[in-house]
C-alpha positions as CSV (number, residue, x, y, z in Angstrom):
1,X,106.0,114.2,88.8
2,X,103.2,112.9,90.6
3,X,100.5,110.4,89.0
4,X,97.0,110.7,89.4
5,X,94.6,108.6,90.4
6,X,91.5,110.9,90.7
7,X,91.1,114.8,91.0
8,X,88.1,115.6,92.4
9,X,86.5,116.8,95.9
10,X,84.5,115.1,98.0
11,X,81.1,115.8,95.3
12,X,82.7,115.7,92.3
13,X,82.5,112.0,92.0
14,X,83.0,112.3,88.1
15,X,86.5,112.9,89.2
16,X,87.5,110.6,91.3
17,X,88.5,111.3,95.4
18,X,91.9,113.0,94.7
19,X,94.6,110.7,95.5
20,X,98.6,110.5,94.1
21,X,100.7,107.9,93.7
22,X,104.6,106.9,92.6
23,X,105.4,103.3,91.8
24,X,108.9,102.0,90.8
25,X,108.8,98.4,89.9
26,X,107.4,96.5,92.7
27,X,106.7,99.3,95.2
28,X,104.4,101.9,95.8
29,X,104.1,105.0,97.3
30,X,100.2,106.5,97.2
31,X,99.0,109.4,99.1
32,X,95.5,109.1,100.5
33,X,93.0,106.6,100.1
34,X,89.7,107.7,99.5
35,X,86.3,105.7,99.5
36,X,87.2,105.8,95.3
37,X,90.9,105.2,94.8
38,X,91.1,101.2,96.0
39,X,88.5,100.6,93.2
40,X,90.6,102.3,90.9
41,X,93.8,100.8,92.0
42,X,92.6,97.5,91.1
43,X,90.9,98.9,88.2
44,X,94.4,100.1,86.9
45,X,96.2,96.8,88.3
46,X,98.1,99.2,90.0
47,X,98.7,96.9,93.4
48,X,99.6,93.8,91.5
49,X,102.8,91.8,92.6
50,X,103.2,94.8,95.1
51,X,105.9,94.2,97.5
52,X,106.2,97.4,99.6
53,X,103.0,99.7,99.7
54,X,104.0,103.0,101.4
55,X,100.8,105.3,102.2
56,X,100.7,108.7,103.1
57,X,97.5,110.3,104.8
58,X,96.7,113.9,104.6
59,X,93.7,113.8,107.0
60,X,90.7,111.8,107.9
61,X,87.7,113.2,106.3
62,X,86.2,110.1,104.1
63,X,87.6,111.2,100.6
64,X,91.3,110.4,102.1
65,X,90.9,107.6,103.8
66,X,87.3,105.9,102.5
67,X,89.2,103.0,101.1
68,X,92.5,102.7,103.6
69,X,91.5,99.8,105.5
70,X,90.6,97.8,101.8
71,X,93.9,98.6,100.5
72,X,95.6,97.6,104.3
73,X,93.7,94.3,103.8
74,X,94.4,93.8,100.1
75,X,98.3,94.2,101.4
76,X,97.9,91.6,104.3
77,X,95.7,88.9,102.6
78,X,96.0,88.6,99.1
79,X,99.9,90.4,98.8
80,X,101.3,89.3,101.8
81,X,102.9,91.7,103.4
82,X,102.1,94.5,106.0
83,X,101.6,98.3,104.1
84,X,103.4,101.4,106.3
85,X,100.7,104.6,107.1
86,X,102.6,107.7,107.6
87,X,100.5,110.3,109.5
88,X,101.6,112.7,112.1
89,X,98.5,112.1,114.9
90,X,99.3,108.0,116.2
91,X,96.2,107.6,118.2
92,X,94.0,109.1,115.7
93,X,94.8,106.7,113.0
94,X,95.3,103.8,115.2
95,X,91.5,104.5,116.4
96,X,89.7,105.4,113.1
97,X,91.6,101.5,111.8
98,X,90.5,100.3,114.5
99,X,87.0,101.4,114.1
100,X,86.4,99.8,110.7
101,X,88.4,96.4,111.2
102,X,91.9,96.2,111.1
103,X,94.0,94.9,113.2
104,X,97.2,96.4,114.7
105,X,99.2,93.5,113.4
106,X,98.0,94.3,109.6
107,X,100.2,97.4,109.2
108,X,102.8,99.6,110.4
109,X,102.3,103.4,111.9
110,X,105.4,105.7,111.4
111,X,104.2,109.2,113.4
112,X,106.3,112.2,113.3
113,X,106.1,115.6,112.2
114,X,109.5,114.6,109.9
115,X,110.1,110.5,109.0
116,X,111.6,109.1,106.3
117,X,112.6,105.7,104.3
118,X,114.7,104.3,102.4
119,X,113.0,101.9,99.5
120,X,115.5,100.1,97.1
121,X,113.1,101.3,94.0
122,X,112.0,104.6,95.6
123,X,115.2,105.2,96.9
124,X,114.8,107.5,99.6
125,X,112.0,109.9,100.7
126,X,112.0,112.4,103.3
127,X,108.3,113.6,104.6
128,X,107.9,117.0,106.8
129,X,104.3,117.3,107.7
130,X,102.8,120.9,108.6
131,X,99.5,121.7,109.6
132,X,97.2,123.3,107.6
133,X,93.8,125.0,107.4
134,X,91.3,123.0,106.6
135,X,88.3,122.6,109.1
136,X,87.9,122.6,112.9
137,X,86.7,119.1,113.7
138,X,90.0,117.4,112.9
139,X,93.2,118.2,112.2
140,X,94.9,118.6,108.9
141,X,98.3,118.2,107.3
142,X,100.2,119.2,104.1
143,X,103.5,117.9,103.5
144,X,106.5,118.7,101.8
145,X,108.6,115.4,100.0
146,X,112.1,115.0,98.9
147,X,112.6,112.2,96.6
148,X,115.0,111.2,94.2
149,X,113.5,113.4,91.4
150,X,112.6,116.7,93.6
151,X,111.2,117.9,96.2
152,X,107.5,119.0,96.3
153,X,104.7,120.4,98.7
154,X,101.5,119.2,98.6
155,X,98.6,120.5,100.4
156,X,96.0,117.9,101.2
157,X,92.7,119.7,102.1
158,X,93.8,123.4,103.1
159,X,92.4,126.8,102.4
160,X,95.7,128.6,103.1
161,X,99.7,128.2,102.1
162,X,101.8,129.4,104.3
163,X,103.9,132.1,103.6
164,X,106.9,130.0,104.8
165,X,105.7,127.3,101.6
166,X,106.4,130.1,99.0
167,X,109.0,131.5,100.5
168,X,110.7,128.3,99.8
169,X,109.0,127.9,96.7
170,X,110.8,131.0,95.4
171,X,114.3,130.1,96.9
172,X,114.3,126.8,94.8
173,X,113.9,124.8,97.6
174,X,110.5,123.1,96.7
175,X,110.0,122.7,92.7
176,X,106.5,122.5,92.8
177,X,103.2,122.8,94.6
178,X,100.3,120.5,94.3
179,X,97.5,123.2,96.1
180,X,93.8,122.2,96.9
181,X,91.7,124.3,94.6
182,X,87.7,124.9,94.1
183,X,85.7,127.5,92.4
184,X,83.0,128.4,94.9
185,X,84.2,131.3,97.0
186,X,82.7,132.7,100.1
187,X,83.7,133.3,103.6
188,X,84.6,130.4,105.6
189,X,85.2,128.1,103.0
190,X,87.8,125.1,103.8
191,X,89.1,124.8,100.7
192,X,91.5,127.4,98.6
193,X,89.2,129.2,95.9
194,X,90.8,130.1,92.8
195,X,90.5,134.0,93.6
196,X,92.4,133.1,96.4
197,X,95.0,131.2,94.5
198,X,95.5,133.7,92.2
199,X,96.0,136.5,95.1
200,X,98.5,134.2,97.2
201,X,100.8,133.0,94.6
202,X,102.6,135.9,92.0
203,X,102.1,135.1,88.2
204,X,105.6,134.0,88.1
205,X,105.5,131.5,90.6
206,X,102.0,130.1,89.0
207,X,103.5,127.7,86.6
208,X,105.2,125.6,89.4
209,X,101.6,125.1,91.2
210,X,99.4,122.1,90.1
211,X,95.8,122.4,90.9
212,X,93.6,119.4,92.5
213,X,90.5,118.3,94.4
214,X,88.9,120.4,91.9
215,X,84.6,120.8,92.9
216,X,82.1,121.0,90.6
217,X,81.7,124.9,89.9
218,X,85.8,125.1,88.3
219,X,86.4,125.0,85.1
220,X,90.4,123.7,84.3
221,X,90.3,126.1,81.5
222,X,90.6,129.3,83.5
223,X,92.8,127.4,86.1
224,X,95.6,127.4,83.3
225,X,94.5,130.4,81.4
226,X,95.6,132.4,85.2
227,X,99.1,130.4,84.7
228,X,98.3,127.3,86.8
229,X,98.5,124.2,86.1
230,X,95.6,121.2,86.2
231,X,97.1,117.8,87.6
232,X,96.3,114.7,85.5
């Protein structure tokens, strides 16, 4: 399972900018760095005696990637060693680093819609990126992982799963589903409501799906009383 470090969307700062992460010994995998999460991995001395940091970015709105270029510095400067930033679009990431500071020679890019590594405390991880729905002003990616205890999809920012997600979800194929999920609901909106949830996924699917970047106007309590689950 996936560890949390926050939970929350963009507003709900009470949360925390929802970010994941698995660590094994002296490396680290975290997916998305939001203007919250470096606080709270030093908070948690979560980066200390890191050797390997591994980051995985959904998409470049400021709650995913608020923080990167601290925790690319952290790595290079006080740990010592360059952090790898998996995300499909090169240029894009190269240019928003760029914008706020770092330096090419700071980290390493791995683009791709499919890349994987091979860590000797992770073991190894496989990473298929697919676009999702999220917003028109940049583009968006879930992703499904394989790693050495499952495979998983996870959503990022997305108002949709695709049919193709469940499909797979049903044949065994992924064992779980971390989905985006907020309790306003209108026409439009970027983010999966929980109506919409509860349409798109049969109640006996719902207890392999694991709610996040919860908003304000959700209350965890009906996400588990419909079946779900409520990432911590």
């Amino acid at each position: 399972m996936l560890n949390f470090i926050g939970i929350g969307s963009a507003f709900n700062t009470q949360l925390g900018n929802t970010s994941a992460f698995i660590k094994k010994k002296d490396s680290l995998l975290l997916i998305d760095s939001g203007g919250t999460v470096f606080h709270r991995l030093r908070e948690l001395n979560i980066l200390k005696e890191l050797k390997k940091i591994y980051i995985v970015i959904t998409h470049t709105h400021p709650d995913h990637v608020g923080s990167l270029g601290e925790v690319i510095f952290y790595s290079y400067y006080i740990l010592g060693h360059k952090p790898t930033v998996f995300f499909p679009n090169r240029e894009l990431m190269k240019s928003f680093l760029t914008s706020i500071g770092v330096k090419k020679e700071m980290y390493l890019l791995e683009s791709g819609s499919k890349m994987g590594f091979a860590d000797e405390n992770l073991g190894e991880i496989n990473v298929e990126f697919l676009p999702v729905s999220h917003v028109k002003t940049i583009p968006a990616y879930g992703f499904v992982m394989r790693q050495m205890e499952g495979v998983f999809y996870y959503s990022g920012d997305s108002n949709h799963i695709e049919n193709e997600i469940i499909t797979r979800l049903k044949n065994g194929e992924i064992d779980r589903i971390y989905q985006d999920t907020c309790g306003l609901d209108y026409e439009g909106n970027s983010h999966m409501s929980l109506r919409k949830l509860k349409e798109t996924i049969n109640s006996d699917l719902r207890n392999k799906v694991y709610c996040m970047h919860l908003d304000q106007h959700i209350d965890p309590k009906e996400i588990e009383h419909q079946g779900f689950h409520v990432v911590k």
